[in-house]
ZAMAR-894430 format. One record per residue: residue in three letters; x, y, z of N, C-alpha, C in turn. Coordinates in steps of 0.2 Angstrom, whole numbers, plus 5000, padded with zeros to 4 digits. Layout:
REM residues N
AlaXYZXYZXYZ
...
This chain:
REM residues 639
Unk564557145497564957205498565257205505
Unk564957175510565057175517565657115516
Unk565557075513566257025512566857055508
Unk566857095504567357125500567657195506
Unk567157205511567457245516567857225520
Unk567657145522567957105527568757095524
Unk568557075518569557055514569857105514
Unk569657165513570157235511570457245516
Unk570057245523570157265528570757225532
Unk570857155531571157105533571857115530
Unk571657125521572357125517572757205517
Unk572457265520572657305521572957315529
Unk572657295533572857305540573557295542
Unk574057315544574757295546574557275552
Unk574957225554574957195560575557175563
Unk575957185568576457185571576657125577
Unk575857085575575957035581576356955579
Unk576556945581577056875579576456845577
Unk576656785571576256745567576256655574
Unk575656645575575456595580575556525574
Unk575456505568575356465565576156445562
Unk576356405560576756395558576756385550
Unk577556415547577356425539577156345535
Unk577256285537577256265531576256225532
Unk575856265538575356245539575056295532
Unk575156345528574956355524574856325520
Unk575356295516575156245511574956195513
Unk574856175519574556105522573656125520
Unk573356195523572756205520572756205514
Unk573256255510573056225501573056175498
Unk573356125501573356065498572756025500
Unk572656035507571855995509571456035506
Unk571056085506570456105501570756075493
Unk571156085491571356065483571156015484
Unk571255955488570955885486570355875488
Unk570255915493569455915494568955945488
Unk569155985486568756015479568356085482
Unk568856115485568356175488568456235486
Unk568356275484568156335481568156395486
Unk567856405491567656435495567756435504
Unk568056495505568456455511568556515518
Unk568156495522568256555529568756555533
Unk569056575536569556585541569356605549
Unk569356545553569556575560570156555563
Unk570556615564571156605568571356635575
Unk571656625577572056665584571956735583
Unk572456755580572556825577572456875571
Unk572556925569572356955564573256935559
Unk573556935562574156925558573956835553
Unk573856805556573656745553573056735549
Unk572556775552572356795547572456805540
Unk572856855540573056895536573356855532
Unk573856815533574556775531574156705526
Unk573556675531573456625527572956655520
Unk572656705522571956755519572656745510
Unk573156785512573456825508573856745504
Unk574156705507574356635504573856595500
Unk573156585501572756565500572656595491
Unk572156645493572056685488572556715483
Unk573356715483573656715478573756655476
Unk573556605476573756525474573256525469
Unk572856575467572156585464571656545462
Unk571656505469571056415468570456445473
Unk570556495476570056495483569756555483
Unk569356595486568956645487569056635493
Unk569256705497569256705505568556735508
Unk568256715512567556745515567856735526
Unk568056795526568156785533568156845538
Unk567956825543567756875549568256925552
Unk568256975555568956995557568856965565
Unk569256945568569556905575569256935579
Unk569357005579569257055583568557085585
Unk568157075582567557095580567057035585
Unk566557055587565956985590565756955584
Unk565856885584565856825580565056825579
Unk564556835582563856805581563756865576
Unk563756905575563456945569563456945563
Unk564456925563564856915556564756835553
Unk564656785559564556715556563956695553
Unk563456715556562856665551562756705545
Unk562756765543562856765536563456745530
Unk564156735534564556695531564256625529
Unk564156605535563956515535563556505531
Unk563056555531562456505526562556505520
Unk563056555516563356525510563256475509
Unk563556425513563656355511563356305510
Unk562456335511562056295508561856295501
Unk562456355496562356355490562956345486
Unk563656335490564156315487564356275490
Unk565056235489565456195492565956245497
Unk565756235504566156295508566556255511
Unk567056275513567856255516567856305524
Unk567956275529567956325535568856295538
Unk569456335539569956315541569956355549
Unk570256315554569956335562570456325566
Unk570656385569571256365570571156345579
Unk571156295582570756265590571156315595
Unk571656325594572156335600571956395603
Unk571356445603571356485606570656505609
Unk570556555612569856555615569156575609
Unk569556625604568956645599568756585595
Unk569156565593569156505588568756425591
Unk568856435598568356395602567456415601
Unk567756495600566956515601566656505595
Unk566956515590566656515583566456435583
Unk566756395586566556295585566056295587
Unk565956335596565456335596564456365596
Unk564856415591564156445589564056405584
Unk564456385580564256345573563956275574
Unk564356245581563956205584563156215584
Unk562956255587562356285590562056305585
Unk562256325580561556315574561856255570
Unk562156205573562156145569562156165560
Unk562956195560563156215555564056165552
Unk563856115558564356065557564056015553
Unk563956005547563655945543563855945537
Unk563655925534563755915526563855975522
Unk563656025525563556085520564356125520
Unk564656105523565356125526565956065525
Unk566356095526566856055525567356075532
Unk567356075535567856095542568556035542
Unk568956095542569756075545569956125548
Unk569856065555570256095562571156105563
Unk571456155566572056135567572356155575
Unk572756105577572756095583573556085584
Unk573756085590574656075592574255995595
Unk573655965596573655925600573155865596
Unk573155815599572555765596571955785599
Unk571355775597570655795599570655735605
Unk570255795610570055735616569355745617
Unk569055705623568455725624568255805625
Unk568555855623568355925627567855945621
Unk567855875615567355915610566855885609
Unk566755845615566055785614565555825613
Unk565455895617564755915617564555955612
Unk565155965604564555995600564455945597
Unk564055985592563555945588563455925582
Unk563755865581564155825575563655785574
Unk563655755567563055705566563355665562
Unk562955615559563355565554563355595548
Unk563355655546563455695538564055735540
Unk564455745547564855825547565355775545
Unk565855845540566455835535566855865541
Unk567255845545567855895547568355835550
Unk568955875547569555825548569955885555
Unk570155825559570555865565571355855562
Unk571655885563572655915560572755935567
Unk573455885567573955915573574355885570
Unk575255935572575755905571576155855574
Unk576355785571576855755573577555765572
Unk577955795578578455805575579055735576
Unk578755675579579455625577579255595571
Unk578755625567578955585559578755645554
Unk579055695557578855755552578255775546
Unk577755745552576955755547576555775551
Unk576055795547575355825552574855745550
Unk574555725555574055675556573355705555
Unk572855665551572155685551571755625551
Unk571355645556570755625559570155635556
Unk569655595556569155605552568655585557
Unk568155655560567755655565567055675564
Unk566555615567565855615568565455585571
Unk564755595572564655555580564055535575
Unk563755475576563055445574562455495577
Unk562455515581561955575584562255625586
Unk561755695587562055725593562455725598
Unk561755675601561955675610562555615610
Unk562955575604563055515607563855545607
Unk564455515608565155515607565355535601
Unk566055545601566355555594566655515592
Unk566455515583567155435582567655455579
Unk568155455581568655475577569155425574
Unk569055445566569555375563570155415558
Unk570755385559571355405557571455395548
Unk571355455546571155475540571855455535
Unk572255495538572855495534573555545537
Unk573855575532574355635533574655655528
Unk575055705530575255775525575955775528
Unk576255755522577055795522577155845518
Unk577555885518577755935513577955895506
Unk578255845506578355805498578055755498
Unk577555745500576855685498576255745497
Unk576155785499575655805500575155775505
Unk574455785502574055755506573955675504
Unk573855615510573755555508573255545512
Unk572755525510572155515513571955425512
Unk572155405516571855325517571255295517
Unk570755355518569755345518569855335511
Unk569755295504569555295500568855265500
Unk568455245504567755215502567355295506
Unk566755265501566255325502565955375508
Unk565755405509565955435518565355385519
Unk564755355515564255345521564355255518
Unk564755245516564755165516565355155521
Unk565755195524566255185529565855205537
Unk565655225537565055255544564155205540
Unk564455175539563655125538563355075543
Unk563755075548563555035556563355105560
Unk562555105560562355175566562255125571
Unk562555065575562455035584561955025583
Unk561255035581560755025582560455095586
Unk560655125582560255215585559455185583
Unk558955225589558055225585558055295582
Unk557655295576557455345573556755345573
Unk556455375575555655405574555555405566
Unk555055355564554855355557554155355557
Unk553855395551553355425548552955375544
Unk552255335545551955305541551455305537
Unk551355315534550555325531550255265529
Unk549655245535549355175534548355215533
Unk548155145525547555155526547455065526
Unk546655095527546354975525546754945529
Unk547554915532547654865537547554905546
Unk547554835549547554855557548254905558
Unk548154935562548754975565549154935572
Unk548454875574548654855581549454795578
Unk549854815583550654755579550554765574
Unk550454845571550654865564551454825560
Unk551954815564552754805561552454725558
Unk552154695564551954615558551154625552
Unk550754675552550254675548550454705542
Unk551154745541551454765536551954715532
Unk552054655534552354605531551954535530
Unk551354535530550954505530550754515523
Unk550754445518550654445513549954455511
Unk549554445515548754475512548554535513
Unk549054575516548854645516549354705509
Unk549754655506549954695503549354725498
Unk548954685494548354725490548054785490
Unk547854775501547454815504547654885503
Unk548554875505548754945505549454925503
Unk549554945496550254935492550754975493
Unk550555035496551055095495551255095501
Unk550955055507551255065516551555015515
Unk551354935513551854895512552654885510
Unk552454895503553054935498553454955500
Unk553355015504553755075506554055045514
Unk553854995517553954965523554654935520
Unk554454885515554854825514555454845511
Unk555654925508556254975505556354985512
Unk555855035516556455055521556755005526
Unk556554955526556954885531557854865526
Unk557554875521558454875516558754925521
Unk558454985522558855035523559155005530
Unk558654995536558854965542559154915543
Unk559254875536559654815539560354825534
Unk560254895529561054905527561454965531
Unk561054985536561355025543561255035548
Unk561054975549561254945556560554975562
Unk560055025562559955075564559155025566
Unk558655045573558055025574557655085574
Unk557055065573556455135572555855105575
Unk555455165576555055185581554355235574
Unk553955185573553455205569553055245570
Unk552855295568552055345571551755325563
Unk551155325563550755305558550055365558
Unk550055375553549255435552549355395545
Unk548355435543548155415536548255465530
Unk548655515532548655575527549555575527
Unk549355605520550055585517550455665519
Unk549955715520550055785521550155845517
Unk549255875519549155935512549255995518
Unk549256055515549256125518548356145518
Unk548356145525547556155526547556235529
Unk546856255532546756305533547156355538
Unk547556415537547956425541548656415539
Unk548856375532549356375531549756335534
Unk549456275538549756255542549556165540
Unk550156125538550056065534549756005541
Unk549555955537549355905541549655845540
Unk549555785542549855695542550655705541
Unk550955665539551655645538552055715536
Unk551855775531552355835531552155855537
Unk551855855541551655905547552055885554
Unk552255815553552755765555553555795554
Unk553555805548554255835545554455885547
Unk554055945547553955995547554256015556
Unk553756005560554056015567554255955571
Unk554655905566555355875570554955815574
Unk554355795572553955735577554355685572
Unk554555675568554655605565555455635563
Unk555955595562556455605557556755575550
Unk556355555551556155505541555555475541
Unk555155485536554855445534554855375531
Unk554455315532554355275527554055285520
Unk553455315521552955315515553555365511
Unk553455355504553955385498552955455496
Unk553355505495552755555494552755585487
Unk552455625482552455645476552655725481
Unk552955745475553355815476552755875474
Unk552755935480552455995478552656055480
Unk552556095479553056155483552756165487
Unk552356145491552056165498552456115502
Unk552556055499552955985504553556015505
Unk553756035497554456055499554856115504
Unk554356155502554356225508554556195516
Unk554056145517554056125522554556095524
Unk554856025522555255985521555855965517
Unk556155905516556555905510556555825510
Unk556655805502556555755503557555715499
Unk557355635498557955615495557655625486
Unk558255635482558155625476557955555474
Unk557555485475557955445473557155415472
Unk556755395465555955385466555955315468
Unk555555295473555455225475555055215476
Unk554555265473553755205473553555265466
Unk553055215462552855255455551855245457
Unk551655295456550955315458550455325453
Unk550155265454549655255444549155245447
Unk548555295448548155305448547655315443
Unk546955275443546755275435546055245435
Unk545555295430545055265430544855205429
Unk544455165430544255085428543455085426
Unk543455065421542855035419542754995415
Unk542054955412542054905406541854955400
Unk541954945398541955015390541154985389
Unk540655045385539955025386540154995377
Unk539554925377539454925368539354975362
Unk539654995358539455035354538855005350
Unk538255005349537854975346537555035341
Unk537855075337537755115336537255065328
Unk536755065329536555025321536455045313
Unk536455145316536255175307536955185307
Unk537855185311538255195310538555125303
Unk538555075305538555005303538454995298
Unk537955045295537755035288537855085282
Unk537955155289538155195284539055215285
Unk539155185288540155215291540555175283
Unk540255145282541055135277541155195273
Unk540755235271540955285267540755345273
Unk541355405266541255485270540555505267
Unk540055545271539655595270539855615260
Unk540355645260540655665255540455615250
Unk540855555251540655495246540155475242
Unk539655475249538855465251538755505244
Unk538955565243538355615240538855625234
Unk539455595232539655595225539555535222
Unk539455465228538855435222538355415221
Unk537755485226537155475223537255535219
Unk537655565216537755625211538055585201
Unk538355535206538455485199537855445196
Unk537355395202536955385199536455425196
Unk536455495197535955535195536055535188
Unk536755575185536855565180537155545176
Unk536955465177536855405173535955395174
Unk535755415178535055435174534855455168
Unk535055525172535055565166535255545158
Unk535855515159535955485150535655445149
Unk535455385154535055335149534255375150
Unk533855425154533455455148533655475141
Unk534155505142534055565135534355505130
Unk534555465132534955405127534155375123
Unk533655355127533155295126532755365122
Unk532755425124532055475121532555495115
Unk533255495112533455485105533555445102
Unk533555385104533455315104532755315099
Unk532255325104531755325101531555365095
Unk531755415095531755465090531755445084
Unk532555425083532655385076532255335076
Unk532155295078531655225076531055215074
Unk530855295077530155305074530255325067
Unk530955385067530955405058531155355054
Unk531555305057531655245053531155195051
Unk530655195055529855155053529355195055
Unk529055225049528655265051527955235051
Unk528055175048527255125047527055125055
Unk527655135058527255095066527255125069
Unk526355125073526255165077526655175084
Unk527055225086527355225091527155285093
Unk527055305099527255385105527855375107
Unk528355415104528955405104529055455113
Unk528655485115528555515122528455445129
Unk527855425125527655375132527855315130
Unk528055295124527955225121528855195121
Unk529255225117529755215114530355215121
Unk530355275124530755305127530455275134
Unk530955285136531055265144530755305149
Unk530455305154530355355158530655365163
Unk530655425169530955435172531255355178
Unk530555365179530455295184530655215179
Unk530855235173530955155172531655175173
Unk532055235171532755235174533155225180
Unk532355255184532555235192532655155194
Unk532255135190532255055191532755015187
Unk532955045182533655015181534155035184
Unk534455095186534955105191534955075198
Unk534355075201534155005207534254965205
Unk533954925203534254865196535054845200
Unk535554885196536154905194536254895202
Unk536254945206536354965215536254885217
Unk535854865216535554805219535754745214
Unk536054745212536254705208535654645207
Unk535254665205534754615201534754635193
Unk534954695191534854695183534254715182
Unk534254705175533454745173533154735165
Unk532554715162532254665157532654735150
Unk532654785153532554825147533354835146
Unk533554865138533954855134534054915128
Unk534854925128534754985123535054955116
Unk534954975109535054955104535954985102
Unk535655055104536355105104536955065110
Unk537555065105538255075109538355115114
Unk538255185113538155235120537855215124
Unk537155175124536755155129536955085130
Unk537255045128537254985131538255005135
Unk538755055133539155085136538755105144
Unk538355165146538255165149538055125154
Unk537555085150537355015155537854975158
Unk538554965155539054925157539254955163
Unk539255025162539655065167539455095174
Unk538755065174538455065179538555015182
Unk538554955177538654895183539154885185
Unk539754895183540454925185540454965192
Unk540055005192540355045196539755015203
Unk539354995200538854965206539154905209
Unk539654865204540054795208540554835212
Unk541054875209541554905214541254935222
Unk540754965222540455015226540254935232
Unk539854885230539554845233540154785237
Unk540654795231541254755235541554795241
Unk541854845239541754885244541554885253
Unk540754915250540454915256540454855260
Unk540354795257540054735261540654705265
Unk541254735261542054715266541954735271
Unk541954795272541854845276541354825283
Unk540754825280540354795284540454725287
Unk540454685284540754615287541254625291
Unk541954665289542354675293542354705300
Unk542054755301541854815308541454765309
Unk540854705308540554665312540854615317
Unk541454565311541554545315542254545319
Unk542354595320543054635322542854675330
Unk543554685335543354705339542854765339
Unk542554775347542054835345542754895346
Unk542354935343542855015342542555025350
Unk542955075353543055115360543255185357
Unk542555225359542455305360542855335367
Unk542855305371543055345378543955325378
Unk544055395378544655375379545255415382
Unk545055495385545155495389544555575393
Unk544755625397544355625403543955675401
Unk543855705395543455745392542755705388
Unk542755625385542455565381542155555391
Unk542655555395542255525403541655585406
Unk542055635403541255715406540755675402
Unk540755675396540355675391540055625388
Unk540255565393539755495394539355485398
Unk539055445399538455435401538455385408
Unk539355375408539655315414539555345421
Unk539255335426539255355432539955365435
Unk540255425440540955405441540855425449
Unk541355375451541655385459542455355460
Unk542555365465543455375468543155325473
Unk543855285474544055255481543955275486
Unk543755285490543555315499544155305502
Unk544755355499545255345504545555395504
Unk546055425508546155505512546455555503
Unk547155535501547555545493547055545486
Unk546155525488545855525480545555605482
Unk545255615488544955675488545355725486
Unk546055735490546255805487546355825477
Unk546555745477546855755469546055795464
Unk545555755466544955805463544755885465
Unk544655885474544255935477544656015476
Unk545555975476545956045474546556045468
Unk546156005463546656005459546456085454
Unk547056085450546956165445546656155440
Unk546556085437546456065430545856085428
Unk545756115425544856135424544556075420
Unk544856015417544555955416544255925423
Unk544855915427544555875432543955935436
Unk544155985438543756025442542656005440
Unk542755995431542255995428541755915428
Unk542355895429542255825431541955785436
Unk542255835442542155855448541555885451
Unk541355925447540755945449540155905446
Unk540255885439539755865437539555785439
Unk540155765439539955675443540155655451
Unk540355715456540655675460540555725466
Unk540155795464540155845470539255845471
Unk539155845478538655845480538055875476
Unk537355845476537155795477537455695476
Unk537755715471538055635469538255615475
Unk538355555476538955515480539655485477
Unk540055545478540755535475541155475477
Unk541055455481541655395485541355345489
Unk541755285487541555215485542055185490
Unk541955135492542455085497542555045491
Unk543055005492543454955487542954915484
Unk542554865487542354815487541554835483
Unk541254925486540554925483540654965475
Unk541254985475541455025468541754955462
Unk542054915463542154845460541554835455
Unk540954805463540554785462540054815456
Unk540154895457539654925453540054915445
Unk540854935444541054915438540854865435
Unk540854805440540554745436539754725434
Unk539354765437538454765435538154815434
Unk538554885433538454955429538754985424
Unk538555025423538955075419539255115423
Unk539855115427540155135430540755145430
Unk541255205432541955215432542155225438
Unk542855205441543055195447543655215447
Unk543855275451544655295450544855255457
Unk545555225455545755205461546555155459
Unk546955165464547755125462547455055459
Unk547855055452547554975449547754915453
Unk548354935455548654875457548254865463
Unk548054895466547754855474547154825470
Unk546854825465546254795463546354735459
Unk546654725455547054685451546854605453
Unk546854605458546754545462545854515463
Unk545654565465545054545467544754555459
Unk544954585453544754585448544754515444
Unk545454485445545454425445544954365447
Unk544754375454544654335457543654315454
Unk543554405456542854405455542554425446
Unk542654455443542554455437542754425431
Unk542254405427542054355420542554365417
Unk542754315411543154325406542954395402
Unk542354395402541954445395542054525400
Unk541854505405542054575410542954575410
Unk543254555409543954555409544254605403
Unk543754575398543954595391543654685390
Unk543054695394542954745391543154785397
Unk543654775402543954815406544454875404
Unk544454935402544654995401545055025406
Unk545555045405545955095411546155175406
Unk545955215410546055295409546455315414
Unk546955375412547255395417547155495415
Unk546755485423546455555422547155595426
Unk547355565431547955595432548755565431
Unk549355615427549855565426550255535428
Unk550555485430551055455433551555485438
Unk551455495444551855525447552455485451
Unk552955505450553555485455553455505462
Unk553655455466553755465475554155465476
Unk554555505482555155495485555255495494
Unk555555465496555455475504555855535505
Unk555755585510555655635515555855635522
Unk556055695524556555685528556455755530
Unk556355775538556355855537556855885536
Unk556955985537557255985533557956015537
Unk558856015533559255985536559455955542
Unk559055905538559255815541559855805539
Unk560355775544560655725543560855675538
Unk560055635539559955595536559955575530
Unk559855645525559755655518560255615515
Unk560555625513561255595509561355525514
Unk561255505518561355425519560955415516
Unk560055415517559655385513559555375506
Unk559655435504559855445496560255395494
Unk561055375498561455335495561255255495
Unk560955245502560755185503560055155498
Unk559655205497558955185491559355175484
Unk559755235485560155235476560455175474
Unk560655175479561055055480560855035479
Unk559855015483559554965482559354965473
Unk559155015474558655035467559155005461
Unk559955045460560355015457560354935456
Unk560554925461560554845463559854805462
Unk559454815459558854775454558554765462
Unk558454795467558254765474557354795473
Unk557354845471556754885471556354845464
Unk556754845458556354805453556354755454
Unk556454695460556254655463555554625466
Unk555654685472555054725475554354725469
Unk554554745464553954785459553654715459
Unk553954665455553754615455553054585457
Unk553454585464552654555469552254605471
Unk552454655471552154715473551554755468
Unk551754745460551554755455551154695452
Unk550754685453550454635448550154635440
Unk549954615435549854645428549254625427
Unk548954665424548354665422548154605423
Unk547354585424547154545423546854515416
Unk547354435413547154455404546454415402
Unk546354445395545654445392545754375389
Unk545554315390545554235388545054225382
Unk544754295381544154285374544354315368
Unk544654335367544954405364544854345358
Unk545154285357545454255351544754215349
Unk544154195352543754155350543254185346
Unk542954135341542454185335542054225339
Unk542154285335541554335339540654315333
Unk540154315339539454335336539254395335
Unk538854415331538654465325537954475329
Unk537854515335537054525337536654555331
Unk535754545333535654575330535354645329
Unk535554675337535654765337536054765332
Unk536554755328536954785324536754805316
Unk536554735315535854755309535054765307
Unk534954795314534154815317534154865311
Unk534354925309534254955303534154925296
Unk534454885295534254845289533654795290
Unk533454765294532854745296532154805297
Unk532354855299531854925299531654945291
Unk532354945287532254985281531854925276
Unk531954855278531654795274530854815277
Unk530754805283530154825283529854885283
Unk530054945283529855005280529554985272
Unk530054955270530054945261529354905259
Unk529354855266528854805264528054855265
Unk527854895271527654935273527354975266
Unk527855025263527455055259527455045254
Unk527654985254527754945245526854915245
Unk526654885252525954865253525454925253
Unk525754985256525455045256525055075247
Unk525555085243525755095239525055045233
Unk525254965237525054925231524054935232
Unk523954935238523154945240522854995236
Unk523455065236523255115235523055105225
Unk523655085223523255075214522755025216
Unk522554985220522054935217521554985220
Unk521255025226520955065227520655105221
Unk521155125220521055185214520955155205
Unk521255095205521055035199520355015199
Unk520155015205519254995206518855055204
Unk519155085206518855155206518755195198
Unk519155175196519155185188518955155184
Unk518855085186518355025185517655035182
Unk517555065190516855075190516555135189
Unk517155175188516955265184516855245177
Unk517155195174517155175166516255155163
Unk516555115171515855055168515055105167
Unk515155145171514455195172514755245167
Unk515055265164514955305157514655265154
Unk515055215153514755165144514155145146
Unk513955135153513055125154512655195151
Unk512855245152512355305151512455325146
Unk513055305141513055305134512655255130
Unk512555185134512255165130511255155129
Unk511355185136510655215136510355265132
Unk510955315133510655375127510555365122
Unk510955305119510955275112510455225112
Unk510155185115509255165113508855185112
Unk508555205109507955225108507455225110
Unk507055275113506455245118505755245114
Unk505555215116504955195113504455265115
């Protein structure tokens, strides 16, 4: 509203003062914002009349939005809530130099370093720029072109002005010019930061996160090919931003801490954002994952140049499951519709052999038969025929009837299908890889594998304040006090390789020494879990920096330019591969200990069983033998 005041107030006001600019300077500004692409556009001039005159030229040409102060008024009130617009549009500021207000507004905008990228500034002057503007505060990101007129060749000249730092000089390079029938001709065609790509070798204060290497002659222990394993992410991130220093020209001055920077007690962050934050560093090396706490604080480049896989490790344990193995080829279901089949095909060949019998007696009635115990089948010899059948041994007995010798067939039928079946199955899951149950972090609560983390600053927080209620659980249960959560490289390795153990930790730093120290057979049953997802890193920068959009373009190059999948290369190493995987596998004998148990279960009570009729076969023996003796006593006569 306060902006809609300032226009009315400008586009209403009559003014009587002669106009200071000259007419054909108006279309000079509409033509340069038009090719600049600018939308949005302030005004400081001399007077309220020119104001008014370009306000009113401008915005009926109807490409521009006018946001402007009145002259007259004190500058500091009305500017900074114009200017900060233009951290959210493309803003245009046209400025006219020759007078004392319009110096002032340069330099308050100066003073909050409101000359930079976020603005587009075109100055206009009756003169060339001299030293009188060295002292604001221009950097390698300010957009602003200097205009003065040349009148021996009827054009206005533009200069395209910026200084590699604050405190250093200005450069001023001869942009192009504007006639009324060319328009604007602009001879910068390359990119603003590939034409300002030599920074003389300015030092910038850079940000490092180093763990594992010496910090002593840090710049040579970070090019050090045995230390890339130790720490992959400081090296990495090292050998990208030297691209950057040797595509612009620029030397640096490293500060090194172990923490990547979390917001700790007080609301006040710690290591390399805490760096960014209060201005101790002005770029970082280390590339960071993004969170709105970092970003609050800081800003970073769009551009990812380190990828952050962090991931359980272990040997997956054997499944020896042994009553699985025998009974897994069928479902539960199966299991009991075909012990429902063999039931009744029991059931028929009784009622088949006890009418079977039936006739046979009325067809010979000379012969004595018990068509109950004698003729007919009993329960148990049905049993033993369908065993029989299951077991593919068969069985002495036989039926006369079609119906029963029908059924018999179709037992064995279905006992051969059932048995081909199963036996595929099981030969196959024997001699086949083992099946893997763990597979991600809910299978890791609810195993039996001990867990710990790497002993280094980025594994603590991702557990002790992540939200995930898996890890929190997981966290408490294997890794919060009394346990011992965290493991140095070397003694967590170790335990993967002689325990039941899981180790979260960057694979690639390990990748090496997994090679080097563990077996073929430890290779193969090596497992990687990723309890947390892949994250993208970006390098960081605090916040409006200069820097931002140089680096942005300089990473965007490399990375385009296959310079970073280069990097990956030796930086990235691949798994370490499994050389067994293809050899015959052997068949222990954990796998068929149940069948070994049910053979001797079987031998067990089949000897149980057989004692018992000969026990009781004696017993009946001798219960017989002493009736017929005292029958045959009563029957002698005594004398």
């Amino acid at each position: 509203m306060q902006r809609l005041v300032n226009v009315c107030f400008l586009l209403l006001l009559p003014c009587f003062v002669a106009s200071h600019l000259p007419a054909e300077v108006f279309k000079f500004v509409e033509d340069y914002f038009t090719f600049k692409s600018v939308r949005i556009i302030s005004c400081f001039t001399c007077s309220k009349r020119d104001s008014y005159q370009v306000t009113k030229y401008l915005m009926s040409s109807g490409k521009f939005w006018m946001v402007s102060p009145d002259p007259e008024q004190p500058a500091t009130p009305q500017l900074v809530p114009i200017m900060k617009n233009g951290y959210y549009y493309k803003f245009g500021v046209f400025l006219d130099y020759d007078c004392r207000d319009s110096k002032q507004y340069l330099d308050e905008n100066s003073a909050r370093r409101f000359i930079n990228a976020s603005f587009n500034w075109l100055v206009w002057s009756k003169y060339k720029f001299t030293s009188e503007i060295d002292d604001l505060s221009m950097s390698i990101d300010t957009e602003m072109t200097w205009a003065y007129p040349d009148t021996s060749s009827d054009r206005i000249i533009l200069h395209d002005l910026y200084k590699i730092n604050y405190s250093w000089p200005i450069n001023g390079t001869l942009a192009g010019h504007w006639t009324l029938k060319e328009g604007v001709v602009f001879n910068l065609t390359q990119y603003k930061y590939s034409r300002r790509q030599d920074l003389r070798g300015i030092v910038y204060t850079a940000a490092l996160v180093v763990n594992n290497i010496p910090t002593t002659n840090l710049e040579e222990e970070l090019v050090k090919p045995e230390n890339r394993a130790l720490d992959s992410m400081a090296t990495y991130n090292y050998r990208g931003f030297l691209l950057m220093q040797q595509m612009y020209n620029f030397s640096k001055r490293i500060l090194h801490t172990n923490t990547f920077g979390y917001v700790v007690e007080g609301g006040k962050p710690d290591g390399l954002v805490r760096m960014m934050k209060y201005g101790e560093a002005e770029v970082s090396i280390s590339a960071l994952k993004l969170n709105h706490h970092r970003i609050d604080m800081s800003d970073f480049c769009p551009v990812p140049t380190w990828e952050l896989r962090i991931c359980a490790m272990f040997r997956h344990p054997q499944i020896t499951d042994s009553y699985g193995v025998l009974l897994k080829p069928f479902e539960p279901k199966l299991w009991l519709g075909c012990g429902l089949i063999w039931f009744l095909m029991m059931v028929a060949l009784r009622f088949i052999s006890f009418f079977e019998s039936q006739y046979h007696a009325e067809d010979n009635p000379h012969e004595m038969i018990n068509t109950e115990t004698e003729g007919a089948w009993t329960w148990s010899d049905t049993l033993v025929i369908i065993t029989g059948a299951v077991s593919q041994q068969g069985s002495t007995m036989d039926s006369k009837w079609i119906t029963g010798r029908i059924v018999f067939l179709n037992t064995h039928i279905l006992a051969l299908m059932m048995n081909v079946y199963y036996s595929a199955f099981v030969v196959s899951s024997l001699l086949s890889a083992p099946t893997q149950s763990i597979h991600n972090t809910r299978d890791l609560i609810d195993s039996s594998l001990a867990f710990g983390a790497e002993d280094i600053n980025y594994n603590r927080p991702f557990f002790e304040m992540s939200a995930d209620p898996l890890v929190q659980e997981l966290y408490q249960k294997r890794m919060a006090p009394p346990h011992t959560g965290y493991y140095s490289r070397e003694t967590g390795l170790h335990k993967v390789l002689t325990e039941p153990f899981v180790f979260h930790t960057e694979a690639i730093n390990v990748y090496k020494d997994i090679e080097e120290t563990f077996t073929d057979e430890a290779k193969c049953d090596l497992t990687e879990i990723l309890i947390f997802p892949i994250q993208q890193c970006y390098p960081f920068v605090p916040r409006t920096s200069p820097l931002k959009e140089l680096l942005t373009y300089g990473y965007r190059k490399a990375v385009e330019g296959g310079l970073f999948n280069y990097m990956n290369r030796h930086w990235r190493p691949d798994k370490p591969p499994c050389s067994v995987k293809t050899e015959f596998r052997r068949v222990g004998t954990d796998t068929i200990v149940f069948a070994v148990w049910l053979l001797g279960g079987g031998l067990l009570i089949s000897a149980f069983i057989c004692m018992t009729e000969i026990i009781l076969r004696s017993s009946f023996r001798v219960y017989c033998k002493k009736g017929i003796m005292k029958r045959v006593t009563a029957a002698i006569p005594q004398n």
